[in-house]
N, C-alpha and C positions, 0 to 999 in steps of 0.2 A: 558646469555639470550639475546634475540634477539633487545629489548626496555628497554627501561627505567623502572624496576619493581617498582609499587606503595604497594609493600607489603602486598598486601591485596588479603587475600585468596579468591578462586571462585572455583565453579563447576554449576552444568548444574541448580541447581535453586539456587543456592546463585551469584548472579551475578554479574558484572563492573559497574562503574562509567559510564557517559556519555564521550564518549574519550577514552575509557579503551576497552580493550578486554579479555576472558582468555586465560592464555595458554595452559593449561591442563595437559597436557604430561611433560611439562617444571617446575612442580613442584603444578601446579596448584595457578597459582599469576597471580596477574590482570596485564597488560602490558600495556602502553600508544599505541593509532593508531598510534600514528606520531613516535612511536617507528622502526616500520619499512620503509624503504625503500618508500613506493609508497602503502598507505593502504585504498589509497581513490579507488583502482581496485582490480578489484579481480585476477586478474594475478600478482598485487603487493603482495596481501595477501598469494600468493600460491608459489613468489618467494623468502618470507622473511627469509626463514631455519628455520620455525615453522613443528613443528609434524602436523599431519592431521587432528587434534582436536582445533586444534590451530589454525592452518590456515582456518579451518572452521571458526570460531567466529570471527577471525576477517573480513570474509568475513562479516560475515551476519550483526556485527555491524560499523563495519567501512567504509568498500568498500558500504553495501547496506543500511545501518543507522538503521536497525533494532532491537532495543533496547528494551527487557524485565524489568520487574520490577516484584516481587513478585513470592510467594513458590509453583503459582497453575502452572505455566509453568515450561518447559523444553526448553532450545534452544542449539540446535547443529547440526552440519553437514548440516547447510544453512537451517534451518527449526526452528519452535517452533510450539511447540505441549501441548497438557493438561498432568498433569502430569501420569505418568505411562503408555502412552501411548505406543499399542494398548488393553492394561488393562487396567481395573477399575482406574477412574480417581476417587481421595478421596472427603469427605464433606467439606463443608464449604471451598473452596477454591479460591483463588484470582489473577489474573494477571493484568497489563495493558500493550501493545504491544504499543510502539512509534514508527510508522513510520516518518523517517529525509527524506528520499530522495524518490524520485516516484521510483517504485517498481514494477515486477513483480510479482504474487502468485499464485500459486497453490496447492489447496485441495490434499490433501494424500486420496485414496478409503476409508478407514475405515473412516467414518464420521457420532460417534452415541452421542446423549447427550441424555438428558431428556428434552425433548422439554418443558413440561409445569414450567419447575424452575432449569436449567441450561441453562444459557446464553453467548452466545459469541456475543456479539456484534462488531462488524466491520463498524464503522463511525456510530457507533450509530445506526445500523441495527440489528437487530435478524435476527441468521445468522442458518439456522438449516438444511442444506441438502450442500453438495459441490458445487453444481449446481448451489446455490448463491453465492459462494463464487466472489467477482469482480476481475478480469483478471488484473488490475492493481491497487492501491495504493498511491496517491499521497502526498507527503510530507506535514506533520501536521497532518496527520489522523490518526485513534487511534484504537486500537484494546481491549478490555475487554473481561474477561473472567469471572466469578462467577457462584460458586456451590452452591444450598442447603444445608441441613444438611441429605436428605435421597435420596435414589437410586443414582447409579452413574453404570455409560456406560462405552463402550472404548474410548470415546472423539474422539479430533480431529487432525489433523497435519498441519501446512499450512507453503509452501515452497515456498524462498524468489528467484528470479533474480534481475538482471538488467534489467529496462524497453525495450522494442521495440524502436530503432530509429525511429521518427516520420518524415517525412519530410514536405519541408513547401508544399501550395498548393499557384499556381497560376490560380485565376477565371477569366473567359472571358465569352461575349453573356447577360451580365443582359440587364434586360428591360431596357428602356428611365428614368423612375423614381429611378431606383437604377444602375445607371451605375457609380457614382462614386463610387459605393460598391463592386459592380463584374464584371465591365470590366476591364480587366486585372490588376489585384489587387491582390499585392502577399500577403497571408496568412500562416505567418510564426508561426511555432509549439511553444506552449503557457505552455500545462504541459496537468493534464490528470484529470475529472471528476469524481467523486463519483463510477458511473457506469463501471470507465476503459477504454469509450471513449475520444484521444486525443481532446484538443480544440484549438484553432490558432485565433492568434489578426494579426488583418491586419497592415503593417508594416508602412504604409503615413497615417492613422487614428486609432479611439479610436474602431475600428469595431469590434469584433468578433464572430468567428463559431463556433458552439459546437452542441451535439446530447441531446436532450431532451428527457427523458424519456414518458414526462407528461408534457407539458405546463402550465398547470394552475393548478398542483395540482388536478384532478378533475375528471381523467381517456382520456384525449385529447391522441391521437394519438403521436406518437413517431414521432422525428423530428431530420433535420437536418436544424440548427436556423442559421441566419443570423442577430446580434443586436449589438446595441450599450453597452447595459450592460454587462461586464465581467462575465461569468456564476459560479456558487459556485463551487467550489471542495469538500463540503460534504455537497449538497443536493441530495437525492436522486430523485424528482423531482421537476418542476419549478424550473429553477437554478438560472432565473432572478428573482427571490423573488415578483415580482408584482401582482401575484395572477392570472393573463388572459396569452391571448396567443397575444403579441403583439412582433413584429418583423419587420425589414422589409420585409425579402424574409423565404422561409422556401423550403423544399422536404419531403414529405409525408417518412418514412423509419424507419424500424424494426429492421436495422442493425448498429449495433454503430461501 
């Protein structure tokens, strides 16, 4: 075996320890990350002389931190999905998805629940069409799954990456009042909001940017914010928690 085996059997819903991965192919035993070579990449986890199944999982939990708990998922081959998936996912069913590290995601096409009493929550969101699903994931954020006890769908599938390289921004041209915010003032990459927009704190002060959905909660226009408050990574909107739209500088935009 390739790591350190912790003897502990696994398959696609019985799963690892936190640190652990399975191997599958290899007998089907939980295997430590740090067992292999270089497990915190996913070219470590595809270089390690694991089978395909293997090197899968450890991508998704090691290299991408992506961590299952409980019998209503599946996770394999860089994705976790409802069980049985793209068949009838069963009743009464349970997961929680740990996201460790920011993350890319994307929706699989087939994406059916019973909207009125199966829930997938995604940071605390009811998540019910692909099209919500958010473009990125940031580390501490939480994924739930739970079924009723009647009707059940094809479920859902959601595939893990590596986040996008963000890089940093340097601002120039602010007014006379905010010139020590945005004239020439680099804005180094910070981690990435609820929504999947990056944020960036200014590197000589407590500054930072980030894209607001909603300002105050309230239906305000979408923004690109300019504040002193660090904005949430699981609000979905007002991320500076104060209830108004207070800022220094702001740009009217749709686009995160």
């Amino acid at each position: 075996l390739p790591g350190t085996s912790a003897q502990s059997v696994c398959n696609t819903t019985e799963s690892c320890d936190d640190g652990e991965f399975c191997n599958f192919d290899f007998g089907g035993y939980c295997e430590r990350c740090d067992g292999c070579s270089d497990s915190t990449s996913v070219s470590g986890c595809n270089s390690c002389g694991l089978p395909p199944a293997g090197a899968a999982d450890c991508v998704l939990r090691c290299a991408l931190g992506v961590v299952s708990a409980g019998s209503g998922c599946i996770g394999q081959n860089g994705c976790v999905s409802s069980s049985n998936y793209s068949q009838a996912y069963g009743n009464d069913e349970s997961c929680t998805i740990a996201i460790n590290k920011d993350v890319s995601v994307s929706a699989s096409p087939t994406f059916d629940l019973e909207t009125c009493c199966d829930n997938l929550l995604i940071n605390g969101v009811d998540t019910e069409s692909p099209s919500a699903v958010p473009s990125i994931l940031g580390a501490g954020m939480s994924i739930v799954w739970e079924t009723d006890g009647s009707v059940t769908r094809a479920g859902w599938q959601l595939c893990f990456a590596p986040p996008p390289s963000v890089m940093s921004l340097v601002v120039t041209g602010g007014c006379t009042t905010q010139s020590g915010r945005l004239n020439n003032v680099e804005y180094i990459a910070a981690g990435f909001t609820a929504s999947g927009a990056p944020y960036y704190r200014a590197s000589s002060s407590s500054d930072f940017i980030y894209w607001d959905p909603d300002c105050n909660g309230g239906g305000a226009p979408a923004q690109w914010i300019v504040d002193s408050d660090e904005p949430s990574t699981t609000a979905s909107s007002d991320l500076d928690g104060d209830g108004s739209c207070n800022y220094g500088a702001y740009i009217d935009s749709d686009s995160s």
